[in-house]
N, C-alpha and C positions, 0 to 999 in steps of 0.2 A: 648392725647386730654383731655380738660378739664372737670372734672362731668357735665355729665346734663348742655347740652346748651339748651338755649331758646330754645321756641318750634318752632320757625320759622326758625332754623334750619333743622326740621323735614321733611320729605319726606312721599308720598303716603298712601293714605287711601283704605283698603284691604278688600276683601268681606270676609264676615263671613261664607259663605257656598258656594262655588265657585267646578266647573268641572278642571280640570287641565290636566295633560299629557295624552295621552291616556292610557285607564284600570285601571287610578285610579279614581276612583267615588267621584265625589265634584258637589256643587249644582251650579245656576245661580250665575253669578257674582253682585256684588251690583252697584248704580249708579256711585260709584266714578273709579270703573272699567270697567264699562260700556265703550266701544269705541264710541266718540263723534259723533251725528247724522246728517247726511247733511241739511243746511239748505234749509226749503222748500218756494216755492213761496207763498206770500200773499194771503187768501181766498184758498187755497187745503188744504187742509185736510190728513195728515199723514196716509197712509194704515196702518191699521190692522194686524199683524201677528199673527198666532197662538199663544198662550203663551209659549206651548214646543219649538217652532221654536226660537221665541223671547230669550230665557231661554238659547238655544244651540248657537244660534248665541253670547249673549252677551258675553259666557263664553266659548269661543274660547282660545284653550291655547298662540296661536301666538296673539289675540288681548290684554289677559290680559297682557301675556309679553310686549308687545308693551309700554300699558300707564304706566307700572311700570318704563320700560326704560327711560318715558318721564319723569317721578319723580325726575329719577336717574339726570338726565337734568336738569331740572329743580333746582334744589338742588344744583348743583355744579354753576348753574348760579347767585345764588344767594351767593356766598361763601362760600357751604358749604359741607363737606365732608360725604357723604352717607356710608364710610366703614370706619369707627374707626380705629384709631392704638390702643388704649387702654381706660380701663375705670375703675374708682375708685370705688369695690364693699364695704359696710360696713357690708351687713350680707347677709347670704343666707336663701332664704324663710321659709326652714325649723327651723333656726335660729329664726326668728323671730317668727316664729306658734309657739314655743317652750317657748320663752320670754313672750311671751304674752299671754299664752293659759287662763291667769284666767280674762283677759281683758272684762271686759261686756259689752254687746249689748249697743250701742251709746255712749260707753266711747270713749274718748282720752287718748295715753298714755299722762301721767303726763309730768311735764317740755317743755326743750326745744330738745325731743328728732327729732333729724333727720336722717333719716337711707338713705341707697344707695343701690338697688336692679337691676340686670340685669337677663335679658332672652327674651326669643322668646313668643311673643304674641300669643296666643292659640285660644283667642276671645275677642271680641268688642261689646259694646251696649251701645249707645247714647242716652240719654231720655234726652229731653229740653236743660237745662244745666248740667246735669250730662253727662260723660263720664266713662264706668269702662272694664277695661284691664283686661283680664285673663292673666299672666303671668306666665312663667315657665323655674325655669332653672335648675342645674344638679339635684338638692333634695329636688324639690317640688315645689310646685304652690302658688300663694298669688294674690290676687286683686289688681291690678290699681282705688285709688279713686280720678276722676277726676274733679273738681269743675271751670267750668269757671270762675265765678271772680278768684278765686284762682291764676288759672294759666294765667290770664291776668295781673292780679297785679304781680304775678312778672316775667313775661316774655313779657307783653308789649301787648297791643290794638289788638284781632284778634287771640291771642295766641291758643283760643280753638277753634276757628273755621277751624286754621289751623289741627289742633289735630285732626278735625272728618274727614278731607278731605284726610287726606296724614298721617296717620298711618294703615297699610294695617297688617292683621293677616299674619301670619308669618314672621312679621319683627324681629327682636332682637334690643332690646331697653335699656335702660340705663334711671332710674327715681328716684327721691329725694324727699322727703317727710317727713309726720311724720306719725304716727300710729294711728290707729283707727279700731275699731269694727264698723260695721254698726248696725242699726235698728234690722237686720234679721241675725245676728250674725255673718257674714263675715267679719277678719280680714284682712285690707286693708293701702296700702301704701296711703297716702293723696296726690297726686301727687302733685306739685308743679312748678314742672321743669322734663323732658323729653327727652332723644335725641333718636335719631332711630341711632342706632351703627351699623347693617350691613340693608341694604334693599333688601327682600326677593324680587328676578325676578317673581316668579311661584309661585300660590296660594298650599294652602295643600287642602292636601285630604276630601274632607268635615265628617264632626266629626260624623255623623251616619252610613255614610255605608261605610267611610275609605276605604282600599284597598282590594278591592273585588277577585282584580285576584292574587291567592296567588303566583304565580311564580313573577309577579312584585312584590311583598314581597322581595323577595329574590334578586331579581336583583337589585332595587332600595332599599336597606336597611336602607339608609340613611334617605329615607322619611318614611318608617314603624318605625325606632325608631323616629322620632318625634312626629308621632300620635298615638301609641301604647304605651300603660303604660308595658302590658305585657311582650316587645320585652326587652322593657330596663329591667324589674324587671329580664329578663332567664337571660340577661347580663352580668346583677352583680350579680345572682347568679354565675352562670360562675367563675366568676374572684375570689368568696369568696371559691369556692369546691378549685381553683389550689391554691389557698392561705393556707388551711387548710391542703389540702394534703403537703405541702412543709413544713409548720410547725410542722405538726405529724413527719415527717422524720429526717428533723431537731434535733426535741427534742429527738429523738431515739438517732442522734450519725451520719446518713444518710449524707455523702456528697454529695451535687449538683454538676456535673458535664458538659460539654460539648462535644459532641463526632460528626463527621463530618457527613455532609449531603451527599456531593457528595463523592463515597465509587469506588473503582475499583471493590470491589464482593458486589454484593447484598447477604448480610445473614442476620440469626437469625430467617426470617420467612418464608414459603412455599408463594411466592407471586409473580405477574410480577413485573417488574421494571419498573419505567420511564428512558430512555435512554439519554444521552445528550453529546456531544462535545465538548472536551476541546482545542479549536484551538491552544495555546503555547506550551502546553504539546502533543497535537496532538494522544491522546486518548482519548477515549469511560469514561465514567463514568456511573453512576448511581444514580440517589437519594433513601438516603438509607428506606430499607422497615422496618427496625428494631432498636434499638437500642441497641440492645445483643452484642452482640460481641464485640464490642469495650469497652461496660462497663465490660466485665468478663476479658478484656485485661486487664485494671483500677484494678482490682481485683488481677489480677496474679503479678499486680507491687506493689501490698501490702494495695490499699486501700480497706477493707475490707468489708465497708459498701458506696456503692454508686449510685444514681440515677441521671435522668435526665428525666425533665417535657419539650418532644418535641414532632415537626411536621415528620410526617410520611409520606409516600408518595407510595402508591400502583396505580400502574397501572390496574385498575381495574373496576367494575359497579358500577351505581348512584342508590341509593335506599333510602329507608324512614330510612334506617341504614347505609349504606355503603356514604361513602364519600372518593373520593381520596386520597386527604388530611385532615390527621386528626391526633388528638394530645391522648397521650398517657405518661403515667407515668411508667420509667422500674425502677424497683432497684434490687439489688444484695447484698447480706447478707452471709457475710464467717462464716466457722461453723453451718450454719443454713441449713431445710430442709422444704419440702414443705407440712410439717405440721404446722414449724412455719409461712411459710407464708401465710396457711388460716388462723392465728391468726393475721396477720397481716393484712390478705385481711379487715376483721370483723371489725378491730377498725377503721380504714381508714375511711371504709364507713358508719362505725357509726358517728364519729366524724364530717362527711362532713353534714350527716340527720339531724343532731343536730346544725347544724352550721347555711344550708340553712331551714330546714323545722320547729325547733325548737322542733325537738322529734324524735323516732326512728320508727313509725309506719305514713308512706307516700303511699297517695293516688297516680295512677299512672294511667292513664286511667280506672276507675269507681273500681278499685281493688286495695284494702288496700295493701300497702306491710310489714312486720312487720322485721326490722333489731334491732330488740331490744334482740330478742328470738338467739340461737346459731345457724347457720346457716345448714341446715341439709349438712350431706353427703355420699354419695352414688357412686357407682363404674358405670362406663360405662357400663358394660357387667350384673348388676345387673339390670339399666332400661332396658335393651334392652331383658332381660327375662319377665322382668314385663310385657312387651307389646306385648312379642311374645311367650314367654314359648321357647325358643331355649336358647341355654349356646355356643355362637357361636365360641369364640374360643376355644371350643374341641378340634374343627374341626383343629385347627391349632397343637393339637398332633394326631392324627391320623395318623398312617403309610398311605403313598404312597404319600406322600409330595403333587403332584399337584393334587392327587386324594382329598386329604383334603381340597383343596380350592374349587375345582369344586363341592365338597359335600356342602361347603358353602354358595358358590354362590348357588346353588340350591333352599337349605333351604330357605334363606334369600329373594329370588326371592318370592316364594310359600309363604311369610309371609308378602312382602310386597304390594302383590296383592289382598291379604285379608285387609288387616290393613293400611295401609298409605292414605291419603288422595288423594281423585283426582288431587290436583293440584300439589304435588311432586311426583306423586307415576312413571310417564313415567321417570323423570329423574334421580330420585333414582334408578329404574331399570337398565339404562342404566349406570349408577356409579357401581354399582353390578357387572357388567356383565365384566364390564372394570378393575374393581380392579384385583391390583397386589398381593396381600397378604389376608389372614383370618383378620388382623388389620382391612384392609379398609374396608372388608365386613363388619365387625361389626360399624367403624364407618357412614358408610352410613345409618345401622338401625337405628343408633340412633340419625342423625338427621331429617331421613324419621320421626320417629315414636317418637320420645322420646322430644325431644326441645323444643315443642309447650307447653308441660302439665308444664313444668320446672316455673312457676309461682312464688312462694315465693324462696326466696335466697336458691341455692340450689351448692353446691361442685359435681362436678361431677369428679370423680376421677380415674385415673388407666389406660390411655391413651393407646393404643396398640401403640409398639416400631415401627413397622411400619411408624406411622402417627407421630411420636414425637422424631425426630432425634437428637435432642439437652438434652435430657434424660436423667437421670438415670436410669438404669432397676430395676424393684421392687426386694426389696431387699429379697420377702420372693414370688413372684409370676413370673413365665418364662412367656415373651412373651407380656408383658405391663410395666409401667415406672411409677415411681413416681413423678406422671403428674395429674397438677385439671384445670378445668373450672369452672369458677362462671357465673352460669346462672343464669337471674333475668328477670321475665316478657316475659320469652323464647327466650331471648337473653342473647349470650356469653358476658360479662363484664369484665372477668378476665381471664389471662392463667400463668400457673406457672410450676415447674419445683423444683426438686433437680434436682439441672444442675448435667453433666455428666462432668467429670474433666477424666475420664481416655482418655487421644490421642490417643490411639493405635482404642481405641472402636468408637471413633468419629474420627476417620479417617477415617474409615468403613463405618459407617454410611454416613458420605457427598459425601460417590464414590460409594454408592449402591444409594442413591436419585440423583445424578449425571446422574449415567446408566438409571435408570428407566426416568428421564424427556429426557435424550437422546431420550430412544428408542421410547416412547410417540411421541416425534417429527418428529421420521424417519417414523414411522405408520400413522400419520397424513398427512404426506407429500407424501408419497405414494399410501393412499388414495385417495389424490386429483390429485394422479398423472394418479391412475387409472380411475376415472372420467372423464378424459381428463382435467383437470383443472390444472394452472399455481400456482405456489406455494402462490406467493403474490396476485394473484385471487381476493381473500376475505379478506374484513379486520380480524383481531385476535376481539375472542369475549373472556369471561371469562375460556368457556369452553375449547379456543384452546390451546394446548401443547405449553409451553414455555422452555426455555433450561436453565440451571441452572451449577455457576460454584462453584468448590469449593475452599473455602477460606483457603489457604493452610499457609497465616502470622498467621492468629489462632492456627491453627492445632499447627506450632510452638512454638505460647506464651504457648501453654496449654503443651507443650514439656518441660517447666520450670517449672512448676507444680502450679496448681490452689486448693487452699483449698477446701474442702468440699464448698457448697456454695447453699444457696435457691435462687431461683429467681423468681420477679414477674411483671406483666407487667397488668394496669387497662387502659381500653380505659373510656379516659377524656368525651370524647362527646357523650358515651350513657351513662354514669354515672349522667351528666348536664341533660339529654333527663328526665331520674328518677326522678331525686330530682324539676325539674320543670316543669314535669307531659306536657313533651313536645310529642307528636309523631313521630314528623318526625326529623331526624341528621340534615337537615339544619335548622330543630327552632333552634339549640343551635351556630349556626356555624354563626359567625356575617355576612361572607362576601362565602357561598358555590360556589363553581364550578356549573357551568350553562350551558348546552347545546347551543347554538347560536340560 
């Protein structure tokens, strides 16, 4: 289509503060959305309505759709096409705020300049013969300066009166012009010529109280990124943290790779699966929970240094953290240990603070965080003294093998009914009681008691072998692995590993977590069987037993023998959550999973 047709090309005029779908908050509709009124007989007199009644009725979402459609009608009746195939842009607003920033109040740019600007109309204000458009499109805003004669002179008798009738806010438009600074120092397109390039059906959310109900936030995201500067600014941060990460990597030596979604074993991580059917092949799959294994395969075939920035997929709870689906950065480093990879974790996330915040000291709900300083770190079983005065796995040398756990469980019980908080302390108890090893006991203290204080970047290190199958065991301490978590703002951010390369040991390990989620399962089911209850009964919740198989093509790659090897694994979307001092995993997540 050709720049900027006539304005009698143009279609419908849009309230500036309009109600729309239901649960997003917009004002009365204006009179050119107003739904047309019956006429009344000679001498009666129009009833009164309330103003709110008046206010609700005009801005009806079916009625303002309605005259928008009759626009759409209108427009095509007259020749003319309401949704563009294309259009000739010459700069983008920012562009032009940039060019022209030293422009002074009531100047013209010089010459015969004429620029070409496209976006979605944000707001409208009509005084006599002026007209002025707030416009906006991918990188910034600039004013519509609309001059009736102007635009009658060159698009023809009525040109502006069409303008104030049938350009409705949220349309997306296309205008021609030259430049100017106003009186009051608003740099502004001089409009001239206009076309409305798509016609917006449905008014936006009105600009003061926007979208009130934050799950329509989420659900309708398309309409929060148009009236939220915010929504778009976590965006593109977003996009600039997986850009920085990829280039740090990059510049290391780091190949990007691709490893499959849909997997025969779910490995790499303690998680459920999402389930799914392969009708050709006529097996079961899985979407995978990790990306491990397949990259340490990459690794055992000789590439040495490899990642891969993907989608994740746990079967699992909705929380102000947890997300189904969610993206994560793993890489694998041959020759390396997971000391180099908290060197690695540190620059990562320095480089990304510095990229999105422009510094290393980031505010994050009302508390500075400081990635500038070395990141402290600290052993598992060291906070978990701190907060209890127990040294828990003693307990795990201690002669009489189940007597040492039952001493555990004990302790740990008696520490966590003084110490934990009301709102974990029933289900930490109940994890206590259930754990299989002195590991779990000790991990459950420390996330009953320990997690919450973990505020500034903190290495939490030394994983009990138990809980960290994919492990190497400490090479100077029995009975934990050299294993870190990077907790920040009392959330897990990071999990690493000197992988474990010996097969014989990790053959072991995947048929002892094998056995243990068996038997979890047959306890579970027996339970419910003793209840009088049917196995499928109840749906599965996070805490129900799931069965787990082991990946025995692994077991073999690593039968070929895998180098010494670090590895590291940062979740994308609490990293975004940080650097753009977001709350909840679906501010950062454009499109989240949603309950019905």
């Amino acid at each position: 289509m050709a720049i900027l047709q006539p304005v009698h090309r143009h279609i419908g005029l849009g309230c500036r503060a309009q109600r729309c779908i239901p649960r997003i908050v917009c004002s009365a509709a204006t009179p050119a959305d107003a739904p047309p009124t019956k006429n009344k007989p000679k001498g009666e007199k129009p009833k009164k309505e309330p103003k709110a009644k008046q206010a609700q009725s005009a801005s009806s979402p079916d009625e303002i759709r309605a005259v928008r459609i009759q626009k759409v009608e209108d427009l095509r009746k007259a020749g003319m096409e309401p949704y563009a195939y294309r259009f000739d842009r010459s700069h983008y607003t920012t562009e032009l705020q940039e060019q022209y920033k030293e422009l002074a109040p009531g100047a013209v740019a010089e010459g015969e300049v004429k620029v070409a600007v496209a976006g979605r109309v944000m707001a409208k204000r009509v005084m006599g013969k002026l007209a002025f458009l707030s416009l906006r499109d991918d990188r910034g805003q600039i004013q519509l300066y609309v001059e009736a004669a102007a635009l009658d002179g060159a698009c023809g008798e009525g040109a502006f009166e069409r303008l104030k009738t049938q350009v409705d806010v949220g349309d997306i438009v296309g205008a021609q012009g030259g430049v100017k600074r106003t009186e009051k120092g608003e740099l502004s397109v001089a409009a001239t010529k206009l076309e409305v390039l798509t016609k917006s059906l449905l008014p936006l959310p009105d600009k003061w109280h926007g979208l009130t109900d934050v799950e329509k936030r989420y659900r309708q995201r398309y309409v929060d990124m148009i009236v939220t500067d915010d929504t778009r600014r976590t965006f593109r941060a977003r996009s600039r943290i997986v850009s920085t990460i990829r280039r740090c990597l990059e510049d290391k030596g780091f190949l990007e790779v691709e490893t499959p979604v849909l997997e025969s074993v779910a490995g790499g991580a303690d998680a459920r699966p999402f389930v799914t059917y392969h009708n050709t092949l006529q097996r079961s799959l899985t979407l995978r929970i990790a990306t491990e294994l397949h990259l340490k395969r990459m690794v055992v075939g000789g590439f040495e240094r490899v990642f891969e920035l993907g989608r994740i997929f746990r079967n699992e709870g909705v929380s102000s953290r947890h997300n189904p689906e969610f993206t994560s950065v793993e890489l694998y480093q041959a020759y390396a240990d997971y000391t180099d990879m908290m060197d690695l974790t540190e620059e990562l996330i320095r480089a990304c603070a510095n990229t999105v915040c422009g510094g290393t000291k980031v505010e994050y709900q009302g508390v500075e965080l400081d990635f500038g300083s070395p990141f402290r770190r600290v052993t598992m079983a060291e906070l978990v003294r701190e907060a209890t005065g127990l040294d828990i796995m003693d307990y795990e040398q201690a002669p009489g093998g189940d007597a040492g756990l039952a001493a555990a469980k004990e302790a740990a019980a008696a520490a966590l009914k003084e110490k934990a908080p009301s709102d974990v302390r029933r289900k930490a108890l109940a994890k206590v009681a259930a754990a299989p090893s002195v590991g779990h006991v000790l991990n459950e203290c420390f996330e009953a008691l320990c997690e919450g204080s973990l505020v500034q970047p903190t290495f939490v290190l030394e994983h009990p072998t138990a809980i960290s199958p994919l492990a190497k065991p400490h090479r100077a301490k029995p009975g934990v692995t050299e294993r870190f978590e990077l907790f920040i703002a009392a959330r897990e951010h990071a999990n690493s590993f000197s992988e474990l390369t010996d097969p014989l040991e990790q053959r072991r390990r995947f048929e002892a977590q094998f056995a243990e989620h068996k038997a979890a399962v047959e306890a579970a089911a027996a339970a419910k069987a003793a209840a009088g209850e049917d196995a499928g009964s109840k749906p599965d919740d996070d805490d129900t037993p799931y069965e787990v198989a082991v990946d025995y093509d692994f077991l073999t790659a690593l039968e070929y023998g895998m180098p010494p090897t670090g590895g590291l694994g940062i979740g994308v979307d609490r990293l975004v959550m940080l650097l753009t001092n977001s709350p909840s995993i679906r501010d950062v997540i454009p499109f989240p999973l949603m309950k019905n």
